[in-house]
C-alpha atoms as one frame of an Amber mdcrd trajectory, in Angstrom:
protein
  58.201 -19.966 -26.365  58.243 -22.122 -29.696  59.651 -20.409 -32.667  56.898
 -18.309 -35.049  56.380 -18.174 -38.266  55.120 -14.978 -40.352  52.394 -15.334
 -43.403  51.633 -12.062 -44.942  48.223 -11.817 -45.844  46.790 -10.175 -48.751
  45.731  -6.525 -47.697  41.800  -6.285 -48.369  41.853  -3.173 -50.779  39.401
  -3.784 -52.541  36.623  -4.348 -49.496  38.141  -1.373 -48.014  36.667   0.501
 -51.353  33.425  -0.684 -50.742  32.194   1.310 -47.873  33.740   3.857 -45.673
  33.087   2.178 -42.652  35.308  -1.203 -43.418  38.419   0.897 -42.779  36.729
   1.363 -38.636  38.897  -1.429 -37.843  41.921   1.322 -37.244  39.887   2.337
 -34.645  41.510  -0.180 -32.266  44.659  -0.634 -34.120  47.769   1.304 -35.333
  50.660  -0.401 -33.633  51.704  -4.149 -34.891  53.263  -6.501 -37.618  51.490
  -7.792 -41.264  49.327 -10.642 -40.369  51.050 -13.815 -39.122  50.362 -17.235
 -38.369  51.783 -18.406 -35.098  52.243 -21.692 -33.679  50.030 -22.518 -30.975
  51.874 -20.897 -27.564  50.272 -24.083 -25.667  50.173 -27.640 -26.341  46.823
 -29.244 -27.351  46.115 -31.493 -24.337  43.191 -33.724 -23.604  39.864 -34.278
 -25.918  39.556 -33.086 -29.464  36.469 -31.151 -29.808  34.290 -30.812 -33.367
  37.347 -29.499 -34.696  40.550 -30.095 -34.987  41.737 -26.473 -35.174  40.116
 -22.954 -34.542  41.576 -19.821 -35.805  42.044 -17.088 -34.019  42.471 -13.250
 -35.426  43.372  -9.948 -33.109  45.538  -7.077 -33.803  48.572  -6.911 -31.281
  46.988  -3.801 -30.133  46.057  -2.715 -25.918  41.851  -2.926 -26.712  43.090
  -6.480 -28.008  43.989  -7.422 -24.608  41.734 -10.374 -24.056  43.676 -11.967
 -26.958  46.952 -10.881 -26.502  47.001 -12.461 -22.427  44.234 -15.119 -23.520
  46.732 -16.533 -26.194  50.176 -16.222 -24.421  49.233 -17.107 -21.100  47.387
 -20.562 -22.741  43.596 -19.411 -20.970  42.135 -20.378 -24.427  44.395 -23.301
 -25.416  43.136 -24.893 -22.227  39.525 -24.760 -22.941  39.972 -26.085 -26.063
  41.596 -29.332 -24.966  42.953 -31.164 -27.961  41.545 -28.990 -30.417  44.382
 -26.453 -31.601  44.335 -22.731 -31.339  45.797 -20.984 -34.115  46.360 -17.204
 -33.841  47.233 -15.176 -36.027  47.801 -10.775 -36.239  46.198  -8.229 -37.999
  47.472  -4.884 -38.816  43.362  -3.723 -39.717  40.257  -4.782 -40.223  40.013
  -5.174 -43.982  42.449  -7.746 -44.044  40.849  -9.815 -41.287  37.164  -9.542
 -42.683  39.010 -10.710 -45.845  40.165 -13.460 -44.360  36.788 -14.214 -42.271
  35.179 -14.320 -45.377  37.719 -16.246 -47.336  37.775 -19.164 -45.207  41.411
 -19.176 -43.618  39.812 -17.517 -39.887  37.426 -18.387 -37.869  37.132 -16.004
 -34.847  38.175 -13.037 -34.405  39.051  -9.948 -31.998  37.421  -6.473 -34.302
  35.998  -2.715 -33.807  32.773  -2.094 -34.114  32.552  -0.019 -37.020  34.212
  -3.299 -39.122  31.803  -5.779 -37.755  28.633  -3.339 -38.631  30.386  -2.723
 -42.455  30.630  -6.377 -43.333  27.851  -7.587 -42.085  25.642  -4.904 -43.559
  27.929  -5.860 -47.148  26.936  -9.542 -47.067  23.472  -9.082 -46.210  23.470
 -10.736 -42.719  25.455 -14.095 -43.922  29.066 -13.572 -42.676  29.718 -13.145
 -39.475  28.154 -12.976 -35.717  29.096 -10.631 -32.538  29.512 -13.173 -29.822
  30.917 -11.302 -26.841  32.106  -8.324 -26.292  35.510  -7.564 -25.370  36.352
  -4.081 -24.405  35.213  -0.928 -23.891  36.416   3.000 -23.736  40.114   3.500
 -24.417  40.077   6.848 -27.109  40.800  10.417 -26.280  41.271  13.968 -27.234
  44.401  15.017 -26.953  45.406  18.342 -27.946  48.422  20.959 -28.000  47.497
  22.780 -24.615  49.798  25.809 -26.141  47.363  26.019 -28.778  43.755  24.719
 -27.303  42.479  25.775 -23.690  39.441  24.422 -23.607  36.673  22.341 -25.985
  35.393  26.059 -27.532  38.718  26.080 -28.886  38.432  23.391 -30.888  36.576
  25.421 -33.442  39.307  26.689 -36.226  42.034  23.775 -35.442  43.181  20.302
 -36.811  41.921  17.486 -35.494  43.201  14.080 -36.823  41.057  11.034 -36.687
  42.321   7.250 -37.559  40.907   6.893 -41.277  36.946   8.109 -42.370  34.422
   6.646 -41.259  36.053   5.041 -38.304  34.398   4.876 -35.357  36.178   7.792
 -33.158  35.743   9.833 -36.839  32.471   9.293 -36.439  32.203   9.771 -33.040
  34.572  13.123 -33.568  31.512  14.638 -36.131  28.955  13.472 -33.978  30.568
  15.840 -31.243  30.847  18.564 -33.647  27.502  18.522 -34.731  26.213  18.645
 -31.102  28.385  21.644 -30.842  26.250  23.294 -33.537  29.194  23.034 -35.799
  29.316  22.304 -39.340  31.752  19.829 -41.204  31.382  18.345 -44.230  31.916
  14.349 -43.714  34.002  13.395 -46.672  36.594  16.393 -47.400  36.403  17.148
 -43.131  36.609  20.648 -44.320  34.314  23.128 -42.009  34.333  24.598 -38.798
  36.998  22.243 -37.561  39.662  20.945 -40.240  39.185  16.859 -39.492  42.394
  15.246 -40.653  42.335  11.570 -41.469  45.674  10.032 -39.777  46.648   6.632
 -39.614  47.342   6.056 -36.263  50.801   5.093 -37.374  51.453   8.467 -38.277
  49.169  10.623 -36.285  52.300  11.295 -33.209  55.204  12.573 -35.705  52.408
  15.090 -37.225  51.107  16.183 -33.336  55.135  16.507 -33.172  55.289  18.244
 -36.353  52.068  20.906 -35.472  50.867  19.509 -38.592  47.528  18.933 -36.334
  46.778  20.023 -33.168  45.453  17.398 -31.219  43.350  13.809 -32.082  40.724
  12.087 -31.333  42.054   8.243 -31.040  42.482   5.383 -29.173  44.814   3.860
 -26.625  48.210   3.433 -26.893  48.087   6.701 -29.649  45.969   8.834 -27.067
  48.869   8.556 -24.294  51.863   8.738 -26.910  50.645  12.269 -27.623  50.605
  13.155 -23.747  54.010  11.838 -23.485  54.922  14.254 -26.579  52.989  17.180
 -24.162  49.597  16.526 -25.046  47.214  17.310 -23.044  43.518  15.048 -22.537
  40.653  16.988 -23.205  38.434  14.983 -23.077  37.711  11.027 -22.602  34.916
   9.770 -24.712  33.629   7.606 -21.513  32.224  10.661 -20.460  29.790  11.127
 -23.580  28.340   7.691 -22.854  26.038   6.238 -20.529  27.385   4.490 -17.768
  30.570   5.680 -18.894  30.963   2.334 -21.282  30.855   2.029 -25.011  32.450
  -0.915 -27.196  35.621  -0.764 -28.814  36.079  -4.184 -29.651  33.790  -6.876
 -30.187  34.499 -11.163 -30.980  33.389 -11.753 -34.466  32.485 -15.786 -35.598
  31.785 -17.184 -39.428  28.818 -18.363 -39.304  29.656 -21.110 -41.545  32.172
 -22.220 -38.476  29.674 -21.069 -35.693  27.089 -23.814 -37.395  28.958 -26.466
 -37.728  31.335 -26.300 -34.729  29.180 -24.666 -31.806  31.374 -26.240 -28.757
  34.963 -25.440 -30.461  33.189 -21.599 -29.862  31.836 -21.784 -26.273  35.221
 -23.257 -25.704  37.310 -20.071 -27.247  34.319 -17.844 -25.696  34.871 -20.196
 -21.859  38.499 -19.180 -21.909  37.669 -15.760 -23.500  35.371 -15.252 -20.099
  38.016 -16.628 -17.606  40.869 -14.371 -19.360  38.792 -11.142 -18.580  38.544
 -12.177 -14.823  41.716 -12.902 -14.056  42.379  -9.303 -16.121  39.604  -7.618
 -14.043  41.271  -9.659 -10.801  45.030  -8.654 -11.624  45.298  -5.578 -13.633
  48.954  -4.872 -13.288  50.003  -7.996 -13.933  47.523  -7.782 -16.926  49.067
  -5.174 -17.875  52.687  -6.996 -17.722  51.612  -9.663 -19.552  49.931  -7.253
 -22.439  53.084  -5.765 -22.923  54.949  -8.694 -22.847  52.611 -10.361 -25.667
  52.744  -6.805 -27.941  56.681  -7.387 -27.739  56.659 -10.834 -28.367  54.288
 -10.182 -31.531  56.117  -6.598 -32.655  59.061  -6.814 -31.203  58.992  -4.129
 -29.141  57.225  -3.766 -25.658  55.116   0.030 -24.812  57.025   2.530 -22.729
  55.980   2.735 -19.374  54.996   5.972 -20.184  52.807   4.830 -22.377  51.392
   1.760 -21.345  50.874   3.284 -17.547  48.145   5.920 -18.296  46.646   3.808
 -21.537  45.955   0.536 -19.827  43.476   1.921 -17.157  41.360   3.796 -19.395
  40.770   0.277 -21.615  38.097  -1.509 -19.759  37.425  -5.287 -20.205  34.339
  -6.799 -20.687  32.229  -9.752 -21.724  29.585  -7.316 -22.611  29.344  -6.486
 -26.173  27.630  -3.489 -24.674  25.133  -3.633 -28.128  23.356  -0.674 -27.482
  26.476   1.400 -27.948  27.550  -0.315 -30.987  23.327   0.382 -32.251  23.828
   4.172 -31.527  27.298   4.337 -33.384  25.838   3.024 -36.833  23.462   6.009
 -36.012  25.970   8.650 -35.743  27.603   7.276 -38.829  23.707   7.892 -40.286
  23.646  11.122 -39.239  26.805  12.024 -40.358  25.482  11.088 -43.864  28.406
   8.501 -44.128  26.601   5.463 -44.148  22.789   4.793 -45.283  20.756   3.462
 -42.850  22.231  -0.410 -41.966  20.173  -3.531 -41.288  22.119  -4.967 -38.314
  18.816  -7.176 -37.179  20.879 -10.854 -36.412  24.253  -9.511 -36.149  24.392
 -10.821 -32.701  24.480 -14.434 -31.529  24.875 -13.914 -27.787  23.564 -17.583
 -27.109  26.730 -19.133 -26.221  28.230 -16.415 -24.510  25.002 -16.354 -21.914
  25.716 -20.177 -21.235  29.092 -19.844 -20.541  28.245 -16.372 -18.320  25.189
 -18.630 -16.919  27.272 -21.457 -16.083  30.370 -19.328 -14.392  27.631 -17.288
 -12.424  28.058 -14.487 -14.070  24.889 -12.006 -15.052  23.647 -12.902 -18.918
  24.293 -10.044 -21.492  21.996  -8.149 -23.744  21.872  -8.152 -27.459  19.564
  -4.636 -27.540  16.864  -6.289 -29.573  19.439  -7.021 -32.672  20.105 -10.871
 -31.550  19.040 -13.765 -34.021  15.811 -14.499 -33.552
């Protein structure tokens, strides 16, 4: 593999300020380096497109596992032909909307929660959803010494990524349907809502500074292998078992003026999630073999075993799920009530699902018109 260099990006601080849902990207993060540029992991062969480079943002993260296999394995590269993939890493979702919106990316891998907050900031004018990615993937885990069953929840410490995140909203949303009361921003109420960063949420489980979390994959199973036990999956609040945990984002500025460079990202994008769906423990070889070539350190097998087939992959952005998260986030009184008419452009994505026989997707009525 050619030698990598590492860029670290300016953290977005002052975007995270701005509303408390930009900090949702640590929903699907928690484990990887600062940004980084890489060189391309595949030669640019054949015909240059409309561009002569695309750049490509993800988090080295499991619910990032389109990108992670998509970018190693050279899936993308190949579509592109002699246009050059760029990737480069996130650490959260700040600093990639920062850099979306500044210019220097030009797709990226995202949570919800990010994607709804930005778009919402600028009015409609920065970005696109273009495909979905994955879906499911976040747990609660609790100290079975301490919590029996979900009634028991009431009175204990239950960390959350960051507030406003999309399992912190999903974790009130849950609370409130238990007739509980919290208040949103302090978490202080019937259960004591602890905003963790992912990071640090397994060394305060550890600790019995909490006890138990409601987060995503790989920090669901790292509590299990600490003696956590799964309460419950958050599949099973949703219809169909399927929500979306990360979405493909697009500048519009870039979608405009270089539509095949993205149905070429979005063709290999499609044929990375079938061979995924088609080999899922190789998948889930080369996963870990991409988060320790970007981190430098691959998932235990303890870890990565039970975490990789609760993550499933998907085209779909599943938009109806992402529609009835900004509502929770409404109801929880952390957000006002968003405008997310035109945040998807599923156009592309439908031709290249058209042309590879695959059933169109649906935008749930918030598509561009």
């Amino acid at each position: 593999m050619p030698a990598t260099t590492r860029t670290t990006l300016r953290r977005g601080l002052a975007a995270a300020a701005a509303l408390p849902l930009l900090i949702g990207a640590l929903a699907s993060c928690g484990y990887g380096s600062d940004a980084k540029n890489d060189e391309k992991k595949v030669a640019a062969e054949g015909k240059k497109l409309s561009a002569d480079t695309v750049r490509l943002g993800y988090f080295p993260n499991l619910t990032h596992a389109t990108a992670l296999i998509g970018v190693q394995d050279g899936l993308i590269q190949k579509e592109l032909g002699g246009t050059t993939l760029k990737p480069q890493t996130f650490n959260a979702g700040p600093s990639e909307i920062e850099a979306l919106n500044g210019g220097s990316l030009d797709i990226g891998f995202i949570g919800p929660s990010p994607s709804i907050n930005a778009y919402v900031k600028s009015k409609g004018k920065n970005l696109r959803i273009i495909s979905g990615s994955a879906s499911g993937g976040v747990k609660l885990v609790v100290n079975p010494d301490k919590i029996k069953t979900l009634d028991d929840i009431k009175g204990k410490r239950i960390a959350t990524p960051q507030k406003g995140n999309t399992q912190d909203v999903a974790l009130l949303n849950w609370i409130a349907e238990k007739g509980w009361k919290v208040d949103p921003e302090s978490g202080k109420g019937d259960v004591s809502v602890v905003r963790t960063d992912n990071k640090v949420t397994p060394d305060a489980f550890k600790s019995g500074s909490i006890d138990g979390a409601w987060v995503p994959e790989p920090t669901a199973s790292k509590l299990v292998s600490q003696g956590g036990k799964v309460l419950l999956d958050e599949t099973s609040l949703w219809p169909d078992k399927k929500f979306v945990i990360t979405n493909i984002i697009v500048s519009q500025k870039f979608l405009a003026e270089h539509p095949d460079v993205v149905e070429a990202v979005l063709r290999g994008t499609v044929k990375t999630n079938e061979w995924i769906n088609a080999n899922p423990d190789k998948a889930k070889e080369s996963a870990n073999a991409a988060l320790k070539a970007e981190t430098g350190k691959a998932l235990d097998a303890k870890v990565i075993d039970p975490a990789w087939p609760s993550i499933a992959i998907t085209d779909d952005p599943l938009a109806a799920t992402l529609k009835t998260q900004s509502e929770w986030a409404v109801k929880a009184e952390l957000i006002k009530q968003p405008d997310l008419a035109g945040i998807y452009d599923l156009k592309l994505l439908n031709k290249v699902l058209k042309a590879a026989g695959k059933p169109e997707v649906s935008d749930a009525g918030l598509g561009v018109k």
